[in-house]
DRENDO-1510 file (C-alpha; in Angstrom, 1 decimal, always signed):
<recs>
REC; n; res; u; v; w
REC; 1; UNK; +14.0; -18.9; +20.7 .
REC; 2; UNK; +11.4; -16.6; +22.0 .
REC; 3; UNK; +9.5; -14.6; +18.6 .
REC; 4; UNK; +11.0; -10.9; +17.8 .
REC; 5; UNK; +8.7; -8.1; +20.0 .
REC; 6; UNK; +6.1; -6.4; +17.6 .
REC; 7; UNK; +7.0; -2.5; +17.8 .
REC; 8; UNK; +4.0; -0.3; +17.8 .
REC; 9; UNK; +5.5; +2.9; +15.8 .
REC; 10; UNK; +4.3; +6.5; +16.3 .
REC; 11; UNK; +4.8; +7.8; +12.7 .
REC; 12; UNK; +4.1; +11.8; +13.8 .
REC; 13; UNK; +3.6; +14.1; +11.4 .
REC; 14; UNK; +1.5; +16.9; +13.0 .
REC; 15; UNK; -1.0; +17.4; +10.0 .
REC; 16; UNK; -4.5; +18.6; +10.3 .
REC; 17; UNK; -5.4; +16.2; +7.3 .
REC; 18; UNK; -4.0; +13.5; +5.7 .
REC; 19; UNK; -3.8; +14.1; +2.0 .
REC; 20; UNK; -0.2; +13.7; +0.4 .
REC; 21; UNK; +3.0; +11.9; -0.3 .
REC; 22; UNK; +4.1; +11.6; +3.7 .
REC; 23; UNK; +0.7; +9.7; +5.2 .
REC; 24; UNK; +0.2; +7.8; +2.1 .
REC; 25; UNK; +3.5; +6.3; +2.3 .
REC; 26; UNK; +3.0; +5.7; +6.5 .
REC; 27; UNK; -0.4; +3.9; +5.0 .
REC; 28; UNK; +2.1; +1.5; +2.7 .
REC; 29; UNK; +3.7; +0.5; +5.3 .
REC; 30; UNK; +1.1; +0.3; +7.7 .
REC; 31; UNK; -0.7; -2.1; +5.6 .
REC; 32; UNK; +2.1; -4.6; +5.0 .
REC; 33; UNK; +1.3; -5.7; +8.6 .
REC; 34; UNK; +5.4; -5.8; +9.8 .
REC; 35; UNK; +4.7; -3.2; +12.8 .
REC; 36; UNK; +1.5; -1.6; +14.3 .
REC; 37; UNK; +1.4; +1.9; +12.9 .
REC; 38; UNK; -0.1; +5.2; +14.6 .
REC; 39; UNK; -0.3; +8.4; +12.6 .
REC; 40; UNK; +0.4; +11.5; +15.3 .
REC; 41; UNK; -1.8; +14.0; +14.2 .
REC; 42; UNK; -3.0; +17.9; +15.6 .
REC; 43; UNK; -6.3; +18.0; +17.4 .
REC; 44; UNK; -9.2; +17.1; +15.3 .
REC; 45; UNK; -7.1; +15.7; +11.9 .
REC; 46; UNK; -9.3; +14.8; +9.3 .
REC; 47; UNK; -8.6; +11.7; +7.6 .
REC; 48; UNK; -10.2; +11.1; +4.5 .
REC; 49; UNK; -8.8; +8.0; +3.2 .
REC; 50; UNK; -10.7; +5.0; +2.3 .
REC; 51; UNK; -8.9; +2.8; +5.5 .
REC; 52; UNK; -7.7; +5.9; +7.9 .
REC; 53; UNK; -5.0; +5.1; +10.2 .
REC; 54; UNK; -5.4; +5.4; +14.3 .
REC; 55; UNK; -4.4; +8.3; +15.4 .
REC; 56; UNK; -2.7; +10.0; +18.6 .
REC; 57; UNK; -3.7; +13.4; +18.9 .
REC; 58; UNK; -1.2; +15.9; +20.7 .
REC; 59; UNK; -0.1; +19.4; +21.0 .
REC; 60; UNK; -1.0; +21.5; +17.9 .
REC; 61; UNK; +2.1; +22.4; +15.6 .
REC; 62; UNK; +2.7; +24.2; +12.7 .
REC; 63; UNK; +4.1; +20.8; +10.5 .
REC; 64; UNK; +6.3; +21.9; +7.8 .
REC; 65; UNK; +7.9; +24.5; +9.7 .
REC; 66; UNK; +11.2; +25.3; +11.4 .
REC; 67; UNK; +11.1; +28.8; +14.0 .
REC; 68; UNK; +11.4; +29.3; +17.3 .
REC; 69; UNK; +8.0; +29.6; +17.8 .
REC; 70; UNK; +8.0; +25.6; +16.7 .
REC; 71; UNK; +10.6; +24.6; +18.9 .
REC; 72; UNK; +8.5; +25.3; +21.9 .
REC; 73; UNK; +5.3; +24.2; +20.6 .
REC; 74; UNK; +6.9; +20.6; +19.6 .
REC; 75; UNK; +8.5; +20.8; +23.2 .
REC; 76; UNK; +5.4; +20.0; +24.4 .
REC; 77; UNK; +4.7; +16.9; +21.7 .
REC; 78; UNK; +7.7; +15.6; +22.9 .
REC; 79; UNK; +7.0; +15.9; +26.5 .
REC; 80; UNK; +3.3; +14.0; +25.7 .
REC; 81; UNK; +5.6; +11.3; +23.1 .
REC; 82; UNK; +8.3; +11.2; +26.0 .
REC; 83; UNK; +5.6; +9.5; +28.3 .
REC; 84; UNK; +4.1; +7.0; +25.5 .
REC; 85; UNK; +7.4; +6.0; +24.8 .
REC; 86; UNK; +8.2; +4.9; +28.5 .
REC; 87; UNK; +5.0; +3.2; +29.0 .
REC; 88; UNK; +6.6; +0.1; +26.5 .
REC; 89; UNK; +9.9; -0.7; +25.2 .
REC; 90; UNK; +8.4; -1.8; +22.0 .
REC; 91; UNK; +7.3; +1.2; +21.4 .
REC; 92; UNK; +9.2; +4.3; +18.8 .
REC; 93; UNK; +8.9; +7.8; +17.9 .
REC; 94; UNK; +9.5; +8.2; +14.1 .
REC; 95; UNK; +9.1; +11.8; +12.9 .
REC; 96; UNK; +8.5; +12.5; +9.3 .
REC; 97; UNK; +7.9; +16.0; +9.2 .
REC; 98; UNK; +9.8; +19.1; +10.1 .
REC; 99; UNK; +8.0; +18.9; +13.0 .
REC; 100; UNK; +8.6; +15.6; +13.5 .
REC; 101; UNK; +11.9; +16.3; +13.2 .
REC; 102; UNK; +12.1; +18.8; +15.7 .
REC; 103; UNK; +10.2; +16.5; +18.2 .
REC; 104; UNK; +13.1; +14.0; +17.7 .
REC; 105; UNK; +15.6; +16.1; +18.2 .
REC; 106; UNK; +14.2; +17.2; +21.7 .
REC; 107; UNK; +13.2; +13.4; +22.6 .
REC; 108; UNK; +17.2; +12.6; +21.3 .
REC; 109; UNK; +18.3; +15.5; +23.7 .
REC; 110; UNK; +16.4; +14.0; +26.9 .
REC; 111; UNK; +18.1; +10.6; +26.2 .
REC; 112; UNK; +15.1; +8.6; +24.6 .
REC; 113; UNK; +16.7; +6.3; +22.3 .
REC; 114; UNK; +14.0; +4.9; +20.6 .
REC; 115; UNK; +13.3; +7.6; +18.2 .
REC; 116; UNK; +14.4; +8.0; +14.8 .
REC; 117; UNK; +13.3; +10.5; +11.6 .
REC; 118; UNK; +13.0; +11.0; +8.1 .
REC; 119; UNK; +13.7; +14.3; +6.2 .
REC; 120; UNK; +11.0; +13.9; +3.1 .
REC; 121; UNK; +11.8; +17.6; +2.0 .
REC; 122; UNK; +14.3; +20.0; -0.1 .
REC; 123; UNK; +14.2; +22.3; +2.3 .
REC; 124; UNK; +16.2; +25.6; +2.5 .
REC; 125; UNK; +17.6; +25.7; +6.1 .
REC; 126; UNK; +20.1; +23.6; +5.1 .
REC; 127; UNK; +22.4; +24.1; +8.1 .
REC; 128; UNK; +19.2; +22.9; +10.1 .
REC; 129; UNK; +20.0; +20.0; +8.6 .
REC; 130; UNK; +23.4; +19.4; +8.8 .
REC; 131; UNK; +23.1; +20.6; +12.7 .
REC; 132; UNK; +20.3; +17.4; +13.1 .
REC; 133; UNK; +22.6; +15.3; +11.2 .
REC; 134; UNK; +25.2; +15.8; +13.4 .
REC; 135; UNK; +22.9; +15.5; +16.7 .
REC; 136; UNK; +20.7; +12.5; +15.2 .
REC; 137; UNK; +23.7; +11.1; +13.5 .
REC; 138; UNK; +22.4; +7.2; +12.4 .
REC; 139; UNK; +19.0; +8.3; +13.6 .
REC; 140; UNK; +18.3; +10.4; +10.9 .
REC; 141; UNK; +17.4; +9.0; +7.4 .
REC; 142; UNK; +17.6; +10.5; +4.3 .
REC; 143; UNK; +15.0; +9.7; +0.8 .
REC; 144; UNK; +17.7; +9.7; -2.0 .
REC; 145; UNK; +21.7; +10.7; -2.7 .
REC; 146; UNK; +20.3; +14.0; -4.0 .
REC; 147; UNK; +18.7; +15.0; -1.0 .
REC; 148; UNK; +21.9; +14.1; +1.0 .
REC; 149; UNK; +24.0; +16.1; -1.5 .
REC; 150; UNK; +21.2; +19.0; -1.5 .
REC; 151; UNK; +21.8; +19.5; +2.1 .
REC; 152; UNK; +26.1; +19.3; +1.9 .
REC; 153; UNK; +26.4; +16.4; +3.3 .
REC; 154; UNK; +29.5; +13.8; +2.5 .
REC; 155; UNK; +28.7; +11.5; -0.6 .
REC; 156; UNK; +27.6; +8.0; +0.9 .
REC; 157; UNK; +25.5; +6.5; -1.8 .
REC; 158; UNK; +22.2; +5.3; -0.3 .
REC; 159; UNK; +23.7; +4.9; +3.3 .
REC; 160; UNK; +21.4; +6.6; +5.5 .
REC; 161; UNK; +18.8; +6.8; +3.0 .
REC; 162; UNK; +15.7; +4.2; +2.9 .
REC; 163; UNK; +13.3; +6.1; -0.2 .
REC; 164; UNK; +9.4; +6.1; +0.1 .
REC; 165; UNK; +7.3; +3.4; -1.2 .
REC; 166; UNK; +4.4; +1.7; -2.5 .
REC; 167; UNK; +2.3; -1.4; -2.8 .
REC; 168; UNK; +2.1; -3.6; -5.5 .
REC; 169; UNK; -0.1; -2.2; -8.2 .
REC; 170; UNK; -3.3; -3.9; -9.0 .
REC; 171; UNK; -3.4; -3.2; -12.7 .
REC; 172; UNK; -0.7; -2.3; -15.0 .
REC; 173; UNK; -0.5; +0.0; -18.3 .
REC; 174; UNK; -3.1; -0.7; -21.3 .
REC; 175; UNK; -2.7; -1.0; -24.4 .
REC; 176; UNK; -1.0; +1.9; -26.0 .
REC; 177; UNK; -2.9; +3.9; -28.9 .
REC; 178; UNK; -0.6; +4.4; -32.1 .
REC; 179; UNK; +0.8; +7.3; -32.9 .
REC; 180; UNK; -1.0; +8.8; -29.9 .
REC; 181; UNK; +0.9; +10.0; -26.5 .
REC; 182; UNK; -1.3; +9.8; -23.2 .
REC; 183; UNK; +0.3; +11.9; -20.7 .
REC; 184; UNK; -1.0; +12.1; -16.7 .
REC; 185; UNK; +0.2; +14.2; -14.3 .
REC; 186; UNK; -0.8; +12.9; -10.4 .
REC; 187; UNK; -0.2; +15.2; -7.7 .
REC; 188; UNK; -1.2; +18.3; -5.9 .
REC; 189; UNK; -2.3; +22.0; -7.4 .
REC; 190; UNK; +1.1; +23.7; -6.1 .
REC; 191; UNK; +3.4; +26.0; -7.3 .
REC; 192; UNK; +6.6; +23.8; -7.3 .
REC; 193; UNK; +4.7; +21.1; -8.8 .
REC; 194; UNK; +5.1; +22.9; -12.0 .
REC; 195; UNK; +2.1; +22.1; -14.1 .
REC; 196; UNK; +2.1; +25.2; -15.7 .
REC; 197; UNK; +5.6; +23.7; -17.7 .
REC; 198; UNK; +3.5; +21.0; -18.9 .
REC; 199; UNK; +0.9; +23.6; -20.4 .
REC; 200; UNK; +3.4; +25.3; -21.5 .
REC; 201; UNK; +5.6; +22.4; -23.0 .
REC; 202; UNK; +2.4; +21.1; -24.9 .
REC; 203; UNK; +1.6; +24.5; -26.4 .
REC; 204; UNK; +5.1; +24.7; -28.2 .
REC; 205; UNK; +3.9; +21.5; -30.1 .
REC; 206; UNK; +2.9; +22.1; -33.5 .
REC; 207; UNK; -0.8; +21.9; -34.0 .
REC; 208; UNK; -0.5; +18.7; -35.6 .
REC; 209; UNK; +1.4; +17.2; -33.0 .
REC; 210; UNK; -0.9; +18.5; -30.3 .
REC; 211; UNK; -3.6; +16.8; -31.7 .
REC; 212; UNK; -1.6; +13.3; -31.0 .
REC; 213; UNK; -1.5; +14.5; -27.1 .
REC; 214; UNK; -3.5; +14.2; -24.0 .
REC; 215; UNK; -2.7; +15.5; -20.8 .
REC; 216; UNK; -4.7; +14.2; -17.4 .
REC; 217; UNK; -3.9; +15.8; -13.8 .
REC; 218; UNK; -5.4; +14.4; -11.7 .
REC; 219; UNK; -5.2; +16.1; -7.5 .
REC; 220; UNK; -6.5; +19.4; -6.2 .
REC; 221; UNK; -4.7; +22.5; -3.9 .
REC; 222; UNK; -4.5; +25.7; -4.8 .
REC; 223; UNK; -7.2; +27.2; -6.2 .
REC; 224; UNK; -5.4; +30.7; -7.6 .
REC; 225; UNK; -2.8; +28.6; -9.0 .
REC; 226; UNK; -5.8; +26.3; -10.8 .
REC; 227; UNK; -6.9; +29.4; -12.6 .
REC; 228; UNK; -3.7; +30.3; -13.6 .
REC; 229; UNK; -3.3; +27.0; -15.3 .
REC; 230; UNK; -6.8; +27.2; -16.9 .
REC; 231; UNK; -6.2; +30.9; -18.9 .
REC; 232; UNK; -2.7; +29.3; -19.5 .
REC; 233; UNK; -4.6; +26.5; -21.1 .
REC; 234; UNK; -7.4; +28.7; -23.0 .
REC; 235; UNK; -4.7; +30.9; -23.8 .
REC; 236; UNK; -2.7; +28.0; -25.5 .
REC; 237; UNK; -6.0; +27.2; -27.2 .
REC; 238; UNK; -5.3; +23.3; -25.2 .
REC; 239; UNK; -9.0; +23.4; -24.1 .
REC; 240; UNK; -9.5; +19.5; -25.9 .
REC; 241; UNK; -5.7; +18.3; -25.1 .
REC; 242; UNK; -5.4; +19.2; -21.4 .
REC; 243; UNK; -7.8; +18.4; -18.6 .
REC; 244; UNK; -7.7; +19.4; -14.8 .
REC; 245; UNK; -9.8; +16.6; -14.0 .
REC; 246; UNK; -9.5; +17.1; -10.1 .
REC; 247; UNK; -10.0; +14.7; -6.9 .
REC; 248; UNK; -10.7; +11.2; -7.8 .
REC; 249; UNK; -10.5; +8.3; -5.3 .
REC; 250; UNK; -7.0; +6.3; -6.7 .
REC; 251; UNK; -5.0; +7.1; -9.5 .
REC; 252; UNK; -4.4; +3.4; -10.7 .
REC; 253; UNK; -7.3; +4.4; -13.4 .
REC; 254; UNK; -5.5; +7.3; -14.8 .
REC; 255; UNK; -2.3; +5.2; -15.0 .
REC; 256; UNK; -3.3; +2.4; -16.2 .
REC; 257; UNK; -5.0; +4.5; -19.2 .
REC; 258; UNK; -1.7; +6.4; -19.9 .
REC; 259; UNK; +1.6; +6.6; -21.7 .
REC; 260; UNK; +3.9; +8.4; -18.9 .
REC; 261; UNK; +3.7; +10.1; -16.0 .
REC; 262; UNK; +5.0; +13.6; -16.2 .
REC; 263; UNK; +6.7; +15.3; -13.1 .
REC; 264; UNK; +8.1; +18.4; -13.3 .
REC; 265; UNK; +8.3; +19.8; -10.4 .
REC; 266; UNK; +11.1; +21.9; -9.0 .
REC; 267; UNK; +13.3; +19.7; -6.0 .
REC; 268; UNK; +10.3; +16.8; -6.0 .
REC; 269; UNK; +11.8; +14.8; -3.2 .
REC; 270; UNK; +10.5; +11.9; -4.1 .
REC; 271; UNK; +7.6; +11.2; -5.9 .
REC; 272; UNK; +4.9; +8.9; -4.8 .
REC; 273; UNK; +3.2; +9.6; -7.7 .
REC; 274; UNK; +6.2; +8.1; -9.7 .
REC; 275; UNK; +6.8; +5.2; -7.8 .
REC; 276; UNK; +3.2; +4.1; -8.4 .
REC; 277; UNK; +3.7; +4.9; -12.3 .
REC; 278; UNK; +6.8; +2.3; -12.2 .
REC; 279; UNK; +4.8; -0.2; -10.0 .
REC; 280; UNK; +2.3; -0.3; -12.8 .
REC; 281; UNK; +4.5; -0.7; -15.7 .
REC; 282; UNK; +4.1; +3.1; -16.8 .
REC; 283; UNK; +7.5; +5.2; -17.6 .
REC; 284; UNK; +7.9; +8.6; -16.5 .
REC; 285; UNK; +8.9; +11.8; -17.9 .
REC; 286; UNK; +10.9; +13.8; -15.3 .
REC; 287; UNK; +12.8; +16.6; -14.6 .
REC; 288; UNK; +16.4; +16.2; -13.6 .
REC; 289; UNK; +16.4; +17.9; -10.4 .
REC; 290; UNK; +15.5; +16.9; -6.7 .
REC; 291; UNK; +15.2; +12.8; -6.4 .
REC; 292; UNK; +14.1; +11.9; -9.5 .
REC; 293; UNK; +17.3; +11.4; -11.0 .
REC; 294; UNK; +17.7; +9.2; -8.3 .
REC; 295; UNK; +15.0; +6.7; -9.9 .
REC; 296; UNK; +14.6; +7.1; -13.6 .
REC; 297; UNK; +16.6; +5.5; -15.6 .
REC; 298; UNK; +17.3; +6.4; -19.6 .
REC; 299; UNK; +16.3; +3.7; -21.7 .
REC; 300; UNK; +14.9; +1.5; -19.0 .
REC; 301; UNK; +11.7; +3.3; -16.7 .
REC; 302; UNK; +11.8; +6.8; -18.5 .
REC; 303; UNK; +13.0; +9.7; -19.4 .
REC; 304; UNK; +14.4; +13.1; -17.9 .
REC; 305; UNK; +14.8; +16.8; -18.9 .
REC; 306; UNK; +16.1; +20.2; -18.3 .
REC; 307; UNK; +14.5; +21.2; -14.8 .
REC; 308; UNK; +12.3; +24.4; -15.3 .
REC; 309; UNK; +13.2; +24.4; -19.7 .
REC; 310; UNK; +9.4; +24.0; -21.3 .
REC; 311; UNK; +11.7; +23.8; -24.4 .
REC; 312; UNK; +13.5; +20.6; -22.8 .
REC; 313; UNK; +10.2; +19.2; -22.0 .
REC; 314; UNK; +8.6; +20.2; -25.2 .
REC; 315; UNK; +11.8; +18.4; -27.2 .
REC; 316; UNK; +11.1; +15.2; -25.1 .
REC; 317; UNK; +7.4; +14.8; -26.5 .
REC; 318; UNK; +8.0; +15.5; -29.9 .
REC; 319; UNK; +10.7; +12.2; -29.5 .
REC; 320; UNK; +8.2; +10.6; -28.3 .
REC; 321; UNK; +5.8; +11.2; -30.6 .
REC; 322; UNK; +8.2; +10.5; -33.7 .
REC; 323; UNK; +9.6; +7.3; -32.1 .
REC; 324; UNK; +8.2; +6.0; -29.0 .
REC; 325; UNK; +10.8; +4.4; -26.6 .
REC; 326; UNK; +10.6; +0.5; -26.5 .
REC; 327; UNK; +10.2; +0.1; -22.3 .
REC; 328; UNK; +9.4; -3.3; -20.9 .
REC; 329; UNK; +6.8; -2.6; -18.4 .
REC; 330; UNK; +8.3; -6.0; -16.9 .
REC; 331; UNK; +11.6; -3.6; -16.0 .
REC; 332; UNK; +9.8; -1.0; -15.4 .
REC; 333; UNK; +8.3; -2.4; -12.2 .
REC; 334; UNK; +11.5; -3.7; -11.4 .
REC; 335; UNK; +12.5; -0.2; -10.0 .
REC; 336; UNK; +9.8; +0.8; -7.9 .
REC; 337; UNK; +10.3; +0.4; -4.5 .
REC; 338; UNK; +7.9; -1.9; -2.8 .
REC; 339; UNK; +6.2; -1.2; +0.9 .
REC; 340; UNK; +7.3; -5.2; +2.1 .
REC; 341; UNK; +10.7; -4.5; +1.3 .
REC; 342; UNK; +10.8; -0.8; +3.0 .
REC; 343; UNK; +8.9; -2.1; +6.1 .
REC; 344; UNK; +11.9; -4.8; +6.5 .
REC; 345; UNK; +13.9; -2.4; +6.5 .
REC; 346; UNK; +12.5; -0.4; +8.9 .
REC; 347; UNK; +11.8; -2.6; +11.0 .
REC; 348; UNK; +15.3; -3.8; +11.3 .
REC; 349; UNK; +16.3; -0.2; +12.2 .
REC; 350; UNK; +13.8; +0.4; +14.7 .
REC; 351; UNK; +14.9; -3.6; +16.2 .
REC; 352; UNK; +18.5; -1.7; +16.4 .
REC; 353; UNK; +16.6; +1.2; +18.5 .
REC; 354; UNK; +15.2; -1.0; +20.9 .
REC; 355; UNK; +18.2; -2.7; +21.7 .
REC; 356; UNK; +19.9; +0.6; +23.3 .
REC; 357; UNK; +19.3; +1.8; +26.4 .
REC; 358; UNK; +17.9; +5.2; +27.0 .
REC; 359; UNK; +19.3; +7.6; +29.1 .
REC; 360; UNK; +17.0; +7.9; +32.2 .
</recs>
């Protein structure tokens, strides 16, 4: 029996850089090996990860947008995809963001079968979405339940959803400090994120149990919301208990130094950030809105809490600091999902691509 082809998969996106979530999950899968992997990119990207990906450079879009002004521009991506696709049958279109998703939907309208797409996002257009469900129909993947349910679609469980991923970590959790709660917080400087309800959480300690906290962010974005955080922080008097640390090169240090994760953003699709906590044995602290609820699991790799309620958050510390929850890091790791396992998966999908013919 002749060996399966090797697909070579465009994973567009339509980023200038390639910081975040979306690229460092391509990366995961990239580096498992199962597929050749091309990031499709705007003219002069910047990547500025240790092992960038190659690249395809095409028209310039606006990525995490949906307009009419979009629609054409990614008419012209799909035109430029159209041809790369034709040039090999081993080779497939898999758009990520709302571009990419909007490049898919044209390719998917000229007959390319070979194209499939991934909605990483909460997003409000939700009839957008529903419409592209309805056109992409098993083409169209989705992270998590939630994000199925978010956009009205029927309850399926995990059909049509394959979540993000990570590798194996290289180092789990340290040893814990007694009586002591190490917090981290991983992720970008953006409103939604919500770091300002961690400040705010931490402040409604008592003094006393302040002193038993640390909070670490690690990530960088936007630089009004950064001061923000900081007078929230002096204001608080948290100058010695919470730390905007910045960019740093991986965040397996931080982790491994740490308690819990925190993540509190509003809708967070589905954290990278989290998954990488649970691959290295560390539980998270999460709000019960967007995918999270998806993941953690009471008793077993966390905790969650009232999404947007400082008060909920605050309540959840103080438990932990009075009685710390007895987590195996063993089971903890148990529900991350793993880049080998995803890339299977994927691969098997775009395998069922490949076998259809396109429309000519």
């Amino acid at each position: 029996m002749p060996p399966a082809p090797r697909f070579t998969v465009l994973h567009y996106t339509g980023y200038d850089e390639d910081p975040g979530g979306v690229v460092a999950v391509i990366a995961n899968l990239a580096a498992t090996g199962s597929t050749d992997c091309i990031l499709g990119v705007n003219p002069g990207c910047v990547q500025r990860r240790p092992s960038p990906l190659p690249a395809m450079e095409l028209p310039r879009v606006r990525p995490e947008t949906i307009s009419l002004g979009n629609v054409v521009r990614t008419r012209a991506v799909a035109r430029a995809v159209r041809a790369w696709l034709r040039a090999s049958p081993h080779r497939i279109f898999h758009g990520h963001t709302r571009a990419g998703l909007l490049v898919a939907l044209w390719l998917h309208a000229w007959g390319e079968r070979r194209v499939v797409a991934s909605v990483h996002c909460f997003g409000r257009q939700r009839w957008f979405y529903r419409w592209a469900s309805r056109r992409l129909g098993p083409r169209l993947f989705w992270l998590s339940p939630a994000m199925r349910a978010h956009y009205g679609l029927p309850a399926a469980g995990w059909t049509q959803c394959l979540p993000e991923c990570v590798l194996p970590a290289t180092a789990g959790r340290g040893p814990t400090e007694p009586g002591r709660l190490r917090l981290a917080g991983v992720g970008g400087i953006l409103r939604w994120k919500r770091w300002d309800l961690v400040v705010e959480a931490i402040g409604r300690l008592g003094p006393g149990e302040r002193r038993r906290v640390r909070f670490v962010h690690i990530g960088t974005g936007d630089a009004a919301y950064l001061g923000e955080l900081r007078r929230r922080v002096a204001e608080h008097g948290l100058g010695d208990t919470v730390e905007f640390r910045g960019q740093v090169a991986a965040a397996t240090p931080l982790l491994a130094a740490s308690d819990a994760l925190v993540v509190a953003s509003d809708r967070e699709p589905f954290s990278v950030a989290l998954l990488e906590a649970l691959a290295a044995g560390v539980p998270v602290i999460g709000a019960d809105c967007g995918g999270t609820p998806d993941i953690i699991r009471e008793g077993v790799n966390g905790m969650l809490f009232r999404s947007g309620d400082a008060g909920a958050l605050a309540a959840r510390l103080r438990q932990w600091l009075a009685a710390p929850p007895a987590l195996d890091p063993g089971a903890i790791r148990q529900t991350a999902y793993y880049a080998a396992d995803l890339a299977a998966r994927w691969e098997a999908v775009y395998a069922g691509l490949a076998a259809e013919p396109s429309s000519r």
